[in-house]
Each structure stands twice: as structure tokens, then as C-alpha cells.
C-alpha positions as CSV (number, residue, x, y, z in Angstrom):
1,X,-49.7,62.2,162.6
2,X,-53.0,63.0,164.3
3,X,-52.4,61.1,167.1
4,X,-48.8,62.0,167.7
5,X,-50.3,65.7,167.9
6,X,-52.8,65.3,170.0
7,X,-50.4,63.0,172.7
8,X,-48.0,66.2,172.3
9,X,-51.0,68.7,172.9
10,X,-52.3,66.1,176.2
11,X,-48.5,65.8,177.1
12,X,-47.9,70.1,176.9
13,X,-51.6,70.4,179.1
14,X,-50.3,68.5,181.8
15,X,-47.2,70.2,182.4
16,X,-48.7,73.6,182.3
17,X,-51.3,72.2,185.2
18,X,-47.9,70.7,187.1
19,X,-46.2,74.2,186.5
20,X,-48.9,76.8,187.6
21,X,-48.9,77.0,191.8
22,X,-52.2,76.4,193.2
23,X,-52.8,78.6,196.7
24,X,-55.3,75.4,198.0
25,X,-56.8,72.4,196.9
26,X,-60.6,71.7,196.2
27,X,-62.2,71.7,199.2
28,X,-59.6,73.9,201.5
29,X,-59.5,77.8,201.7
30,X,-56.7,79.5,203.5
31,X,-57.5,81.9,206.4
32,X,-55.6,84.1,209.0
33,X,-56.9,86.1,212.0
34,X,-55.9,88.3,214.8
35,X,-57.3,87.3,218.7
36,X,-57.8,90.2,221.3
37,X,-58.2,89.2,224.8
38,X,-61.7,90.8,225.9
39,X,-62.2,89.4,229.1
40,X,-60.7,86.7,231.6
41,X,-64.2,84.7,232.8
42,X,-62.9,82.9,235.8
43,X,-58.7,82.8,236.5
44,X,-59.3,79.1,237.1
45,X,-57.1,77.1,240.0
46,X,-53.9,78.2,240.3
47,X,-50.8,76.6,242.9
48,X,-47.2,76.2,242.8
49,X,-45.6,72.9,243.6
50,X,-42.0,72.2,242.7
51,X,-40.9,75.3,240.9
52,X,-44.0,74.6,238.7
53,X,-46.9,77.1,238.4
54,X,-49.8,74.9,237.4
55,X,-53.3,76.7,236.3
56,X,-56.5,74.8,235.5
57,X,-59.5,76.2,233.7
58,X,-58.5,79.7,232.9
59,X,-61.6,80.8,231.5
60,X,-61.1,83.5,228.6
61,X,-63.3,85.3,226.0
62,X,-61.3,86.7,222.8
63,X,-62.6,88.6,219.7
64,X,-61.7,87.2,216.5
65,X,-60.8,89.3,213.6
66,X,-60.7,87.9,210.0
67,X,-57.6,89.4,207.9
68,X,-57.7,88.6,204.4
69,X,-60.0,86.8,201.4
70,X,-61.7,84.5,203.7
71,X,-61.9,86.5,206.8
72,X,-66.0,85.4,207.7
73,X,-64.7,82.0,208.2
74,X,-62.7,83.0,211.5
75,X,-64.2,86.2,212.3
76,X,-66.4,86.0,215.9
77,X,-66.4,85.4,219.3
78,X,-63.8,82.5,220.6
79,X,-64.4,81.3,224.0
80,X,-61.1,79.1,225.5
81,X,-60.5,77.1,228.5
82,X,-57.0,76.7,229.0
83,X,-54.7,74.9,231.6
84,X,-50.8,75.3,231.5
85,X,-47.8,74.5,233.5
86,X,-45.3,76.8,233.5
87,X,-41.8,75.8,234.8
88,X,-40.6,79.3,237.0
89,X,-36.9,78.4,237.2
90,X,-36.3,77.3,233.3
91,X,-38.7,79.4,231.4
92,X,-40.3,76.2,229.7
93,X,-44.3,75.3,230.0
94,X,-47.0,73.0,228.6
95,X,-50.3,74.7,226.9
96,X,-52.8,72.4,226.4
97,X,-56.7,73.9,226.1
98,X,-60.1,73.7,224.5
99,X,-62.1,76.3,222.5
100,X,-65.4,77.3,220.6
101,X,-65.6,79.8,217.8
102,X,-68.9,81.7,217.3
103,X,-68.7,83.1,213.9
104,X,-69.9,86.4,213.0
105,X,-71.1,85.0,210.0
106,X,-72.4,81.9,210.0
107,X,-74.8,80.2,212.6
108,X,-72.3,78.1,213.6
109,X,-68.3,78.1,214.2
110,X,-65.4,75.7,215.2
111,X,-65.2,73.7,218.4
112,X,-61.8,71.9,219.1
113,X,-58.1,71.9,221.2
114,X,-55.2,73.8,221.0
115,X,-51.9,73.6,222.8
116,X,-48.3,74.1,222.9
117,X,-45.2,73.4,224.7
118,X,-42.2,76.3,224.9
119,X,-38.9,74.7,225.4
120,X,-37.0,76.3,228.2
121,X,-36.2,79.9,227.6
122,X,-33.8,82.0,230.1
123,X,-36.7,85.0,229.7
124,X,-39.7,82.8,231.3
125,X,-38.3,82.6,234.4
126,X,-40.2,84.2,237.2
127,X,-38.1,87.0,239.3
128,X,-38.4,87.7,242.7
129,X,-41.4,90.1,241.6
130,X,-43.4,87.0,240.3
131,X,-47.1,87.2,241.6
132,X,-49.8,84.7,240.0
133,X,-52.4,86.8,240.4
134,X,-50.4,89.9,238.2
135,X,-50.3,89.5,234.9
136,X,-47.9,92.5,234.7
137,X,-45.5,90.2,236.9
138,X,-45.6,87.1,234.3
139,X,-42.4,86.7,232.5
140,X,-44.0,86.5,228.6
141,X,-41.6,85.5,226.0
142,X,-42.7,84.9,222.7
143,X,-44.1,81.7,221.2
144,X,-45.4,80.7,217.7
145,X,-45.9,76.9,217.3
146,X,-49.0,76.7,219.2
147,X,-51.8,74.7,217.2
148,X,-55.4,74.7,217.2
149,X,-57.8,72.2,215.3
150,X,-61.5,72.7,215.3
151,X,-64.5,70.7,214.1
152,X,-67.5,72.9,212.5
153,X,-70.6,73.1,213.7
154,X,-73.9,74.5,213.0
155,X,-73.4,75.9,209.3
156,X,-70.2,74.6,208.9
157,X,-70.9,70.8,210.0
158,X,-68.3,68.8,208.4
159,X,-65.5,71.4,208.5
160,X,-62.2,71.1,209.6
161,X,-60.1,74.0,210.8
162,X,-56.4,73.6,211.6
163,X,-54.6,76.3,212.6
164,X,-50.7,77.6,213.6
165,X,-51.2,80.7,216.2
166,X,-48.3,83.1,217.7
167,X,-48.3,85.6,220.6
168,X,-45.7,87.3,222.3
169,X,-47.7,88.9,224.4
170,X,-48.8,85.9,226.8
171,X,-51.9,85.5,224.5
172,X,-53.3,88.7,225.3
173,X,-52.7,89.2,221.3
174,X,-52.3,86.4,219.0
175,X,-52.5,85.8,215.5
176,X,-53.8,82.7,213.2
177,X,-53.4,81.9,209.6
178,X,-54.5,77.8,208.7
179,X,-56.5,76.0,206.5
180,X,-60.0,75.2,206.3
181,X,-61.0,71.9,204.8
182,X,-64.6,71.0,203.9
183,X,-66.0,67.0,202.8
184,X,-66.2,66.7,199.7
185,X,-70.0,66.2,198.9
């Protein structure tokens, strides 16, 4: 009798661990951020060759804001080099980039590469306005499968960020939300 009760007590502990959601495992926090572009450092090499715009080593600086419970592990300054090739008579282009996050609070941050590729879209065509050097000119559509995955350093040594960002504003905005893993220890 004592043991059929206690493999029915074991048995009804299990399932209430199975049945109750869990919002990360040991180890991972969740985290989401908003980017503000601050300041283009150096427009990179820009040139058009068979309806293709092509830009290497767009130089940006962004300020990271932290939304939510674990907003000092994203918060700070991100500094991104990113190259792209944009195709100006189907709308579709290749982001592909690398990036360092200072963090407000921590000495340390996450270093790593982001990219994305936009399949053709009809609104990211260039018009007969279309200058490279005019940001106002750019046909921006919106895009939200871009990734970004970071390795810590400093303080957070041993972290792993990955993130899923979205802009529709040709990255002048963006927002974040990802997980944060740390080794076990």
C-alpha cells in the first residue's frame, strides 16, 4: 500500500512539472530591445553593376534600448559593419554584417554576425528618383527575419546571444527579442 502511494504521488509530481509552461530553461533568459540609428561612421563602397546596388562596409553606430525583465543584458552601444546587395529591378537583397554590443551594464557585451535575405518584393524596386547617396530615395519595405548571433565578452565570457530583429524602416529603427544562453558551470 505504501508503495503504490508513493509511485502515485511520484507519478501526479511529474505531470504537474510536464503541465506547468516554463518561459526558459536553466541557463537561458529571454530579452528584447529597440535599435536607433545614431550615426552612419563611414557609408562604405558603394557601385551598381547589373541592376545590383552592392555596398561594403557601411559603418553604423545604434543605441540599444532594453525593453522588458532582462533589459541590462542588451541595453548599450551596438557598433555594425554591414555589406548588402540590393537587387533595384526585383526588390530582393542579401544582408550579411558583423557587430559588437557595448553594454550599459556590464564591462563587456556581445560580438557576432547578423544577416538576412528579402525575397523579391515589387516595393524595393528603385524609381527613376533612386540616388545611393539619399537615403530618402531608398525604396524601404519591411523585413523581419533578419538574425543576429553574438558571443559575450568581457563579463559575459561564455554567453551566447541569438537574436530575430525587424525594421521597416531600412534599419534606421529595429527591434530584437532572443535568447540569451550561458554554460552551465
Amino acid at each position: 500500500m505504501k508503495r503504490s502511494l508513493f509511485v502515485l504521488v511520484a507519478v501526479t509530481l511529474l505531470a504537474g512539472m510536464f503541465a506547468v509552461p516554463s518561459t526558459a530553461r536553466t541557463g537561458e533568459i529571454e530579452a528584447a530591445a529597440n535599435g536607433f540609428l545614431v550615426e552612419v561612421i563611414d557609408p562604405g563602397e558603394s557601385w551598381i553593376g547589373g541592376g545590383v546596388w552592392h555596398v561594403r562596409g557601411f559603418t553604423a553606430r545604434y543605441l540599444i534600448v532594453g525593453d522588458g525583465e532582462n533589459a541590462d543584458y542588451v541595453a548599450g552601444e551596438n557598433l555594425a559593419v554591414i555589406d548588402w546587395d540590393w537587387n533595384l529591378k526585383n526588390g530582393s537583397s542579401h544582408v550579411h554584417g558583423e557587430y559588437a554590443v557595448a553594454l550599459e551594464a556590464f564591462d563587456g557585451g556581445f560580438s557576432g554576425t547578423l544577416g538576412t535575405h528579402t525575397a523579391a518584393n515589387p516595393g524595393a524596386v528603385a524609381g527613376p528618383d533612386f540616388d545611393p547617396a539619399d537615403p530618402m530615395t531608398w525604396p524601404c519595405v519591411a523585413w523581419d527575419r533578419a538574425k543576429a548571433v553574438g558571443h559575450g565578452f568581457g563579463e559575459l565570457e561564455g554567453a551566447q546571444s541569438r537574436f530575430t530583429l525587424q525594421s521597416d524602416t531600412c534599419s534606421a529603427l529595429f527591434s530584437q527579442e532572443g535568447t540569451i544562453f550561458f554554460p552551465r558551470r
